[in-house]
C-alpha positions in Angstrom: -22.1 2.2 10.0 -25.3 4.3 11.0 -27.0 7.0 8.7 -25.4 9.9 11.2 -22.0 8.2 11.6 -21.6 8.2 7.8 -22.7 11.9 7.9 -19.6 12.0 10.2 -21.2 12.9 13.5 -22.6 11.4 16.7 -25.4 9.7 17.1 -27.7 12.6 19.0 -30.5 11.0 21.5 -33.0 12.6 23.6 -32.9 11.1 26.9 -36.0 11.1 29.1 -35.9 10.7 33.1 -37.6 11.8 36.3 -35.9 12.8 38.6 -37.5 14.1 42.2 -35.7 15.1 45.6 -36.1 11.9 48.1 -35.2 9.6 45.3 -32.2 7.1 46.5 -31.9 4.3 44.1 -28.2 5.0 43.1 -28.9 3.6 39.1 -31.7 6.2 38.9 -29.3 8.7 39.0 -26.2 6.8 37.5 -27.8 5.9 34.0 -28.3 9.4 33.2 -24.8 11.1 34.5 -23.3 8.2 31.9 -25.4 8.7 29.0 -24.7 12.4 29.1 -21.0 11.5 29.5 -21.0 9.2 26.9 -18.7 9.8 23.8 -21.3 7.1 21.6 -24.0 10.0 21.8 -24.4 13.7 21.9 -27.2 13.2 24.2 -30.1 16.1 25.1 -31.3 14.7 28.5 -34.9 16.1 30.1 -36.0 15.3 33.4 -39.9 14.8 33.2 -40.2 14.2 36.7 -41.9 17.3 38.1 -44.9 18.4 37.3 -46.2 21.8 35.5 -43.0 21.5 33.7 -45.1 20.4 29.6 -46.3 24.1 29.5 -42.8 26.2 29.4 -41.0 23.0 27.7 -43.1 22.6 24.9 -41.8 23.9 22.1 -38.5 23.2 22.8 -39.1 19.5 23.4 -40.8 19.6 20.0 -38.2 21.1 18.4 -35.7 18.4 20.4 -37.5 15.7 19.0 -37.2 16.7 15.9 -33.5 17.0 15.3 -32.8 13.8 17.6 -32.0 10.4 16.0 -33.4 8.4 18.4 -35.4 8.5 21.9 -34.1 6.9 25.1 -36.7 6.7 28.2 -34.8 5.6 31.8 -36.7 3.4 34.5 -37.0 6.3 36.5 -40.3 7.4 34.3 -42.3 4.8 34.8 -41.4 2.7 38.0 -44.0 3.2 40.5 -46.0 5.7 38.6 -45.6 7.1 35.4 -44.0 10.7 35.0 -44.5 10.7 31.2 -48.1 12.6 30.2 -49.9 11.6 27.3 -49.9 15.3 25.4 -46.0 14.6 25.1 -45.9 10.9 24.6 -48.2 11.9 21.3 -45.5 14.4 20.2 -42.6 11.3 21.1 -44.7 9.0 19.3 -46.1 11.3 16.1 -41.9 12.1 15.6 -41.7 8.5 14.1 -38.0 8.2 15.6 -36.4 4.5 17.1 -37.6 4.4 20.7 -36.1 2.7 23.5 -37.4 2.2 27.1 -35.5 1.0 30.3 -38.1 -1.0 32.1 -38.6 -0.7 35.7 -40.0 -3.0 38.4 -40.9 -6.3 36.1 -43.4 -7.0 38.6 -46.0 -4.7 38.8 -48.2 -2.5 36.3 -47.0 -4.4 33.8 -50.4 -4.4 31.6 -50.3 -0.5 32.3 -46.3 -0.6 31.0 -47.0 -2.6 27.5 -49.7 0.0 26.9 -47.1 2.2 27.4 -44.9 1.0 25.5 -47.4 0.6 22.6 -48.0 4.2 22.7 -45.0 5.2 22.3 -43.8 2.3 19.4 -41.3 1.3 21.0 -38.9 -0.8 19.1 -35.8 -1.8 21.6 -37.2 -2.8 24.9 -34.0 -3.2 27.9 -35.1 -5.4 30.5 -33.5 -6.6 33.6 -34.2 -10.0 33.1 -31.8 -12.6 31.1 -34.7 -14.7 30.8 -35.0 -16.1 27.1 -38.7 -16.7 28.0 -39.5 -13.8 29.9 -37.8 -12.1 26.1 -40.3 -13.7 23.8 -43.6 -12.4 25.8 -42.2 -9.2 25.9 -41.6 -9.4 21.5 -45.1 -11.9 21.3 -46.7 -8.8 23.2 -44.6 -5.7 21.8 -43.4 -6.7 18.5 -40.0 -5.3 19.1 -36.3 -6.2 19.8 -35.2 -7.0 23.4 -32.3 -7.0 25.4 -31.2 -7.8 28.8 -29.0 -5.1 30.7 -29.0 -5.4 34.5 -30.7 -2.3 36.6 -27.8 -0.3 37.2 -24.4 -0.7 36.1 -20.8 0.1 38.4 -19.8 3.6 38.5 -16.1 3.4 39.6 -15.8 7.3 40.3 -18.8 6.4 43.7 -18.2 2.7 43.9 -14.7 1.8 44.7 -12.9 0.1 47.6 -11.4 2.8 49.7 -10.9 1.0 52.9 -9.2 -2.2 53.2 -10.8 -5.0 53.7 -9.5 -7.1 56.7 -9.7 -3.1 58.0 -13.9 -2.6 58.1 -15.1 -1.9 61.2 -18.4 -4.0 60.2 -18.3 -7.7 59.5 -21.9 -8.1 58.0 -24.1 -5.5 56.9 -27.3 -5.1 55.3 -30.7 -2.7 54.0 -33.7 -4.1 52.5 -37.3 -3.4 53.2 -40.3 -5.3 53.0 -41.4 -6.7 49.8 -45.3 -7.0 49.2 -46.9 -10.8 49.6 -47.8 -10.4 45.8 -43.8 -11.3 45.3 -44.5 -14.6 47.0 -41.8 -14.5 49.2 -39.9 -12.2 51.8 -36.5 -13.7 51.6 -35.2 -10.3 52.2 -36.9 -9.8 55.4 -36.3 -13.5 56.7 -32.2 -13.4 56.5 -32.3 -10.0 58.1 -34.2 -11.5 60.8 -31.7 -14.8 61.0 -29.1 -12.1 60.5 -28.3 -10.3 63.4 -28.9 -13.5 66.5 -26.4 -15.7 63.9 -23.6 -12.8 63.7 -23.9 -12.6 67.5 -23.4 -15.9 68.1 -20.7 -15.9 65.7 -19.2 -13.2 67.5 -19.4 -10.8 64.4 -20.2 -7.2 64.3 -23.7 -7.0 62.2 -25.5 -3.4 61.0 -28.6 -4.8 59.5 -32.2 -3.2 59.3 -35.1 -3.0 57.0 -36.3 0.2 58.1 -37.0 2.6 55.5 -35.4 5.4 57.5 -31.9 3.3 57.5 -31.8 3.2 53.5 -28.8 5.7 51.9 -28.5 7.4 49.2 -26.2 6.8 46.4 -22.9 8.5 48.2 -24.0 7.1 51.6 -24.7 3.0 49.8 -20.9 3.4 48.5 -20.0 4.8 51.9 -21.9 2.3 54.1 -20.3 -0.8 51.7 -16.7 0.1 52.2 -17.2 -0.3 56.3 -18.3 -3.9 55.8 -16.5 -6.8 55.2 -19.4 -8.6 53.7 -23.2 -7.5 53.0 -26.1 -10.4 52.8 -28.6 -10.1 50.0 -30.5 -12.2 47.3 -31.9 -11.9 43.8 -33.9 -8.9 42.8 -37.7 -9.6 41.5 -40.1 -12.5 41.9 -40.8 -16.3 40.5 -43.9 -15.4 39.3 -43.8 -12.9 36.4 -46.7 -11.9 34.7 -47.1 -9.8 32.1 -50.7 -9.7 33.0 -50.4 -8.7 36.9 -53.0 -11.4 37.7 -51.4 -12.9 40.8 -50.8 -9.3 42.0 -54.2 -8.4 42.0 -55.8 -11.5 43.7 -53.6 -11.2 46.2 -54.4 -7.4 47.4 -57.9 -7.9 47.1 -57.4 -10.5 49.3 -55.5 -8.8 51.6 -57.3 -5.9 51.8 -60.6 -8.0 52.3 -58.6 -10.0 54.6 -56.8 -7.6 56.6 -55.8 -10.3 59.5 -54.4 -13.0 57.0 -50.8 -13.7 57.4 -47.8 -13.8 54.8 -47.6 -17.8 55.2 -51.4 -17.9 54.7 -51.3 -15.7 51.4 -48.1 -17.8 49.6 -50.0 -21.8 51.0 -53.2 -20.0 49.1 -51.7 -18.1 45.5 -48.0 -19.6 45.2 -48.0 -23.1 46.6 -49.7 -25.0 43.5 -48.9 -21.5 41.2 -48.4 -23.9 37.5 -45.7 -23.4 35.5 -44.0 -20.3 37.0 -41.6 -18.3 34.9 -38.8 -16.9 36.6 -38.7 -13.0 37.0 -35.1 -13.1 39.6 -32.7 -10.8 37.9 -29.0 -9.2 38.7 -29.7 -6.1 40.7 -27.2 -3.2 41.0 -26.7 -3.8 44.3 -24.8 -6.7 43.9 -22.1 -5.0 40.9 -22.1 -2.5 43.7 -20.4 -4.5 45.9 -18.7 -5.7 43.8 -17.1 -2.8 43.1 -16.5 -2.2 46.6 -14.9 -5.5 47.2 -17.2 -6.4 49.4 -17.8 -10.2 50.3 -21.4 -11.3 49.4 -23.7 -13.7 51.6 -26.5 -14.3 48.4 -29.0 -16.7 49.0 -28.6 -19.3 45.7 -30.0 -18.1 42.7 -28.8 -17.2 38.9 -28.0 -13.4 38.8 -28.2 -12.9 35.7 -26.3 -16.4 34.6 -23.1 -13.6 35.9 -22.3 -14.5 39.6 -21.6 -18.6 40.8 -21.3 -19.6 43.8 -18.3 -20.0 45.7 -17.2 -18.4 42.6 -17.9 -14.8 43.2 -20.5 -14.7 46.7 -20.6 -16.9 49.6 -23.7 -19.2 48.9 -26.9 -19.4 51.1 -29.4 -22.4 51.0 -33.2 -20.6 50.1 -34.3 -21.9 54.0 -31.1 -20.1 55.4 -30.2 -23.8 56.9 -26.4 -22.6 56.5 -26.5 -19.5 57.6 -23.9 -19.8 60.4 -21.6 -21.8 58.5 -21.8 -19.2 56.1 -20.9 -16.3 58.5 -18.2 -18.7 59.6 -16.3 -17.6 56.0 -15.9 -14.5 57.1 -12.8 -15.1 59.1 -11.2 -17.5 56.3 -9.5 -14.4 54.3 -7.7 -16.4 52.1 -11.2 -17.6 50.5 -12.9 -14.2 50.9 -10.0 -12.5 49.0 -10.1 -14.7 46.0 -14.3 -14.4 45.9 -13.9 -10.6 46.2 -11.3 -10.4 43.7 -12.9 -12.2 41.4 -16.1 -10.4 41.6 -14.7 -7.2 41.2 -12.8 -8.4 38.0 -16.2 -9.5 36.6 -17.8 -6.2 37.6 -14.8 -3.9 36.5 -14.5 -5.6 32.9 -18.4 -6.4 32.0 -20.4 -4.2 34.2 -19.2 -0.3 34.3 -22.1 2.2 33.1 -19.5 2.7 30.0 -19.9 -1.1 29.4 -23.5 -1.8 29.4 -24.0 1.1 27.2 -21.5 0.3 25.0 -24.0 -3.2 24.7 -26.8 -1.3 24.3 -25.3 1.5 21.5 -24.8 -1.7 19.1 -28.7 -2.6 19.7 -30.1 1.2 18.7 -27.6 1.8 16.3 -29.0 -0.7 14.0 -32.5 0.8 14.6 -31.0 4.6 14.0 -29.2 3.1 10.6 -33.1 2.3 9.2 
């Protein structure tokens, strides 16, 4: 039982986010609509995602601080850049309270994100990774308990199947974008190119880009999935995680000194005798999105978070996209896409809702609030 459960109320938690119009990742938005709703937690959320907002907020985030039990920062504060300034990550830090950060984007900035996380002691560090290895650099570096929760988790109010299956009007479907070379691969961007001359050939109905202007928000991702049948897609994240962002940096400077050098080029020259690599794939949201959706998945092989197995719950594709068109092939065998899609959205229903995956987490910080 936790000091503030004995005292016969909830646990209260300031939650930290940023959150900024044009923003479409659906779990940026999801983990903070759950926490709030959460009956574990009477939870104070503030968006730190626009700027000029420290001056009018800061007395009332001190006074926040100091009557919460613990602190809770989202991936949407530091992903890309960090929305966090250092006059209130003193006060967050000086409070002496258990802190907990949601780590973004295990692939870049990560020296800049450790410092982060030393200044504001954090002591429960949620990563997207399962990796037991990738775990014990992060408490070698950090000192501090780890856990593994995927990106985003299934909210069932947005993410439901609301149109039959055998009904879609679209029998593969796909977004991605273009990953940077420092990843070492493009897997993305090579199946949507394989994509959409296989599904003709097959006959199929394809709606597959990797524009930027063709991504959805979270409403319009739920929308898009329920009109397709199945949706391609692979593992989230890179082989080659670093905590040290070594590998990320040769590679743009070579890049940008070499401005005519092609993707093949850069992974023969940084990836091809890369020793020893440690895995950074991890489950994405996307794919408990779909999920959700009963929609079929066309993954290319990997581990997803040791949660979906092939032929189990997604249609397998080989890393060199050899069976693609057998793959697509599937597509018109329902019997074997309705047990996959079933099964995945059992998985996803009973493991993987937002209520779920903080549930998980609740039993890691309570211990640390109980201190």
């Amino acid at each position: 039982m936790t000091a503030v459960a004995s005292q016969g109320r909830r646990a209260r938690l300031l939650l930290l986010y940023a959150d900024a119009e044009g923003r479409l990742l659906s779990y940026w938005a999801g983990w903070p609509r759950h926490f709030i709703s959460s009956p574990l937690y009477e939870t104070i959320a503030l968006n730190v995602g626009h700027a000029g907002w420290w001056p009018r907020l800061r007395n009332m985030v001190t006074a926040l601080t100091s009557s919460c039990d613990g602190i809770v920062v989202l991936h949407s504060v530091y992903s890309n850049q960090r929305h966090l300034g250092a006059r209130l990550a003193r006060v967050l830090a000086a409070m002496d309270k258990p802190t907990a950060i949601f780590l973004a984007n295990e692939y870049k900035l990560m020296p800049e994100k450790m410092a982060f996380c030393e200044e504001l002691g954090v002591d429960l560090l949620v990563s997207q990774s399962h990796s037991a290895t990738i775990h014990r650099l992060y408490e070698e570096r950090l000192k501090c308990r780890v856990m593994f929760l995927p990106n985003g988790g299934l909210d069932e109010d947005v993410f439901k199947p609301e149109i039959e299956w055998t009904e879609r009007p679209i029998d593969v479907g796909f977004r991605a974008y273009e990953v940077p070379w420092y990843l070492g691969h493009d897997e993305k961007t090579d199946l949507a190119r394989a994509a959409v001359p296989a599904a003709a050939r097959a006959g199929l109905v394809a709606d597959v880009s990797t524009d930027p202007k063709d991504r959805f928000d979270e409403r319009g991702w739920a929308t898009f999935l329920n009109r397709c049948k199945a949706v391609l897609g692979a593992e989230a994240g890179t082989d080659y995680f670093e905590l040290t962002d070594r590998t990320r940096e040769v590679v743009n400077a070579f890049v940008a000194a070499n401005p005519q050098a092609t993707r093949d080029e850069v992974i023969a020259r940084f990836f091809q005798n890369y020793e020893n690599p440690v895995s950074g794939r991890m489950l994405a949201s996307r794919h408990i999105e779909a999920g959700g959706t009963k929609t079929l998945q066309l993954l290319i092989e990997g581990e997803y978070g040791g949660v979906l197995q092939p032929d189990v719950h997604y249609v397998p594709l080989a890393r060199d996209l050899s069976n693609l068109p057998h793959a697509l092939e599937k597509i018109s065998d329902i019997a074997y896409c309705q047990g996959i899609i079933e099964r995945t959205y059992a998985v996803v229903r009973a493991d993987f809702t937002y209520a779920k995956l903080i549930e998980r987490f609740f039993h890691q910080f309570a211990q640390l609030m109980a201190r």
